[in-house]
N, C-alpha and C positions, 0 to 999 in steps of 0.2 A: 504493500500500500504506500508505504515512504515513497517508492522509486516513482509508482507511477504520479505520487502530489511535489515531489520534487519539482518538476519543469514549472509548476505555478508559480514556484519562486527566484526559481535559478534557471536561465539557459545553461547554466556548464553542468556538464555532465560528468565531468570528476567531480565534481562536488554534489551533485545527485546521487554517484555512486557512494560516494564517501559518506552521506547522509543516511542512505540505503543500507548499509554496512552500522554503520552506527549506531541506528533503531534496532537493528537486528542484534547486535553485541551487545545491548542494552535485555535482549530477551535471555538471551543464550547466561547472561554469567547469572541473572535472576533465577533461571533453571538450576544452574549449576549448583548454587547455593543452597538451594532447597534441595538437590538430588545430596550433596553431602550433610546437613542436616539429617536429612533421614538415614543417612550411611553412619553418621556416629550416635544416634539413637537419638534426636530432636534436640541433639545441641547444636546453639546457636554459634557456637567458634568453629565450626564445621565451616561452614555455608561460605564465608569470607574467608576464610585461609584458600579453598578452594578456588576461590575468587581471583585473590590475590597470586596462586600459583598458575592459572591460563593469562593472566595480564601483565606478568611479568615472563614470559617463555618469550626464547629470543627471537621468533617470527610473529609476537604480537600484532605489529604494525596491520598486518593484515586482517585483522580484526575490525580495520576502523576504513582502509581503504576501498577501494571499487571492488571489491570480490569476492568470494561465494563463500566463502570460511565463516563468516559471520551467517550467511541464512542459512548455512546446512546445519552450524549447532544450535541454531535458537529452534529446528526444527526438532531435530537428534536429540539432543537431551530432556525437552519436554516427551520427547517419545519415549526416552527408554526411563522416565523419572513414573511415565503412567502405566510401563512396563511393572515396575516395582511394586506399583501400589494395587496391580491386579485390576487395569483398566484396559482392557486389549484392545476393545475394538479404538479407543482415542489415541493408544499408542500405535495403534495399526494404521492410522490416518494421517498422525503427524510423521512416522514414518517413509509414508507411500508420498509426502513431498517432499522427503530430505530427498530420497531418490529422483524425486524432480531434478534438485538442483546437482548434487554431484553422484557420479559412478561410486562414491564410496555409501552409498545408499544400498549396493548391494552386502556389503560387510555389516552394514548396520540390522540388514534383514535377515542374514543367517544368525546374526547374535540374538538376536529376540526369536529363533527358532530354537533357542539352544537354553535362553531363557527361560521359554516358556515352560519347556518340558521336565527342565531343571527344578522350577518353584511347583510345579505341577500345577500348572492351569490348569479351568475348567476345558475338558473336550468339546464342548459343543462351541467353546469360542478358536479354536484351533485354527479352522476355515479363514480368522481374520487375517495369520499366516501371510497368507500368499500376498494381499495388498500392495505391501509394500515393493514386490516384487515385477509387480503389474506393470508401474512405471521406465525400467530398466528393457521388460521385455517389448512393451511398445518403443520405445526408443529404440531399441537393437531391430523391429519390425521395421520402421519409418529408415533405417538404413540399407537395408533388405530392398525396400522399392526405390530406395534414390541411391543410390549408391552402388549396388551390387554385392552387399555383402552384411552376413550379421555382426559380423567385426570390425565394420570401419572405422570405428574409434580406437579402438585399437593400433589400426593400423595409419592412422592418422598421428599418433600417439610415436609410433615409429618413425614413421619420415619427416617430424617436424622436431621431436626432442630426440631422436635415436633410442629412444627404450624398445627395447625388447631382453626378453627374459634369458639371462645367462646360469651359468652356476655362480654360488654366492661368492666363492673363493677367487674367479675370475674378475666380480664386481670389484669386489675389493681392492684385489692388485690394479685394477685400474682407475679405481679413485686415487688409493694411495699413490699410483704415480702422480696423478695431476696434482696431487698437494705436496708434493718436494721438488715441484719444477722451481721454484725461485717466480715463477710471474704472480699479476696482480693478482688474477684470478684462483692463484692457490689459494690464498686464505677462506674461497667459499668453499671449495673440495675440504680442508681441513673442516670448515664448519657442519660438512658432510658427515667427516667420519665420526666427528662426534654425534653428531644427530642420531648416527647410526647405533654405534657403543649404545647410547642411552637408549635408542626402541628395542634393543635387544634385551638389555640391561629390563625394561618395563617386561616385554616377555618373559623372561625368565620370572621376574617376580609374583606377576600372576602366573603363573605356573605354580608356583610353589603355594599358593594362598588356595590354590586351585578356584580362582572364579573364572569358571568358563567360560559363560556367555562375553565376559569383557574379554578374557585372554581368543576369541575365537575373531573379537571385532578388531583390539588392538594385532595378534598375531598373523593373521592373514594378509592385513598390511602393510605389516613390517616386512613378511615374505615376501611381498610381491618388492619392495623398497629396496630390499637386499639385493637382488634377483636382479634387478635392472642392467642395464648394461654397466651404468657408473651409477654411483649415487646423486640422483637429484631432486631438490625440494624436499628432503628427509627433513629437516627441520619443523618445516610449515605444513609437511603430515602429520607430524606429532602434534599441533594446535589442535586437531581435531580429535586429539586422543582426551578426551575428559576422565576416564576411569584410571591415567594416571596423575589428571590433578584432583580427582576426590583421594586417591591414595597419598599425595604429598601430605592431605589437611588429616591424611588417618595418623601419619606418623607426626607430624606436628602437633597431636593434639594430647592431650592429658599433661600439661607441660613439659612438651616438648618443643618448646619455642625455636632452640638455637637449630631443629630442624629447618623450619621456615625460612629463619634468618640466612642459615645457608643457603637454604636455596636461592633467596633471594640477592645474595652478596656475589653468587655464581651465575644467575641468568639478566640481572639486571644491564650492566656493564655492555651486556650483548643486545640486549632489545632498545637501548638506547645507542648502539650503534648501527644496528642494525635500522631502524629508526631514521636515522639520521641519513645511511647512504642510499636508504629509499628515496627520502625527501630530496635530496640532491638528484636523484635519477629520476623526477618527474620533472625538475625544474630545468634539468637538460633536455628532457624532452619535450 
């Protein structure tokens, strides 16, 4: 609704976008807050430590700019918050538009299959299931008749960023090269490999806590991250990771403050510079 009463006010449209993004990031951390609230049993130092760990990760920025990171969570986490509370069919719905907005709508729909069965939902609501999936398969249809293919995205995906699926081991060696070339662009390949380190580092941890349905949303796209040919946008995949910022507010909480603190003494420095050579690369542009 922002995007479309933007123009009322504004002809530019980076700043409609920006608007658009920012009503939406204004839903998404209100979400968030409440999904961890109800994660540390209805305390309220939950909710903002949460908060405060997606808005300080070092690809924030994009939370407030032109792009789709802010409406897929302000959809996503209301969905998988009404997953929780055993509302299927409204998490089934606000689902079926995360998948509007990004392919990662299909990760978001197997984890609420994994959910479900997991809390043991009612069977007769099961059926809502598929919803969220509706939207992926009409999109992959609508490429099918103009395209020629159910994987154009995919393959678009290909010859425009070079991704395609390697072994993890090959990814690796060849990020790890691009970040000890000595050029400018090493330091984002570095920013890479830690992106990386840490989704993995998140995998493993849900693994061990054993929560599925998160470790099946975060781990699936950490594989496909790893897999790529080189690492790219690992960072600004993990913004979309919410069940590892209700876990920073799990371990920061019962006073464990200097958890927090850390975190935040370690990704701050980076979202403020990251931040900043954004803002420089619009105004070049």
């Amino acid at each position: 609704m922002t995007l479309l009463a933007a123009p009322l006010f504004t002809a530019d449209w980076t700043l409609t976008g920006a608007l658009a993004s920012t009503a939406a990031c204004v839903v998404a951390v209100v979400a968030l807050a409440r999904l961890a609230d109800d994660e540390l049993g209805g305390r309220r130092s939950g909710g903002w430590r949460a908060a405060v760990a997606l808005l300080l990760w070092p690809t924030s920025v994009f939370l407030v700019a032109g792009y789709d990171e802010s409406l897929f969570l302000a959809l996503a986490i209301p969905a998988w918050l009404a997953a929780r509370r055993g509302r299927w069919p409204l998490a089934a719905a606000l689902a079926a538009g995360a998948s509007c907005v990004r392919i990662t709508g299909l990760f978001l729909a197997l984890a609420l299959v994994v959910e479900f069965f997991g809390s043991h939902g009612p069977v007769r609501r099961a059926g809502w299931l598929a919803l969220p999936f509706a939207p992926l398969l009409l999109r992959s249809g609508w490429q099918r008749l103009h395209g020629g293919d159910w994987l154009t995205w995919g393959q678009a995906q290909e010859a425009g960023w070079g991704r395609q699926l390697v072994r993890p081991w090959e990814s690796l060696a060849s990020t790890w090269q691009s970040a000890l070339t000595g050029e400018r662009a090493a330091l984002l390949f570095q920013m890479e490999l830690a992106g990386a380190f840490f989704a993995v580092g998140a995998v493993l941890l849900l693994l061990f806590l054993r929560r599925w349905s998160e470790l099946v949303y975060v781990g699936l796209q950490a594989g496909v991250l790893v897999c790529s040919a080189s690492y790219l946008a690992v960072p600004r995949a993990v913004l979309l990771w919410w069940p590892v910022f209700v876990l920073v507010a799990r371990v920061s909480a019962r006073g464990r403050w200097w958890a927090l603190v850390g975190y935040a003494l370690l990704t701050a420095p980076l979202m403020l510079l990251n931040t900043l050579t954004y803002l420089e690369s619009v105004r070049a542009g």
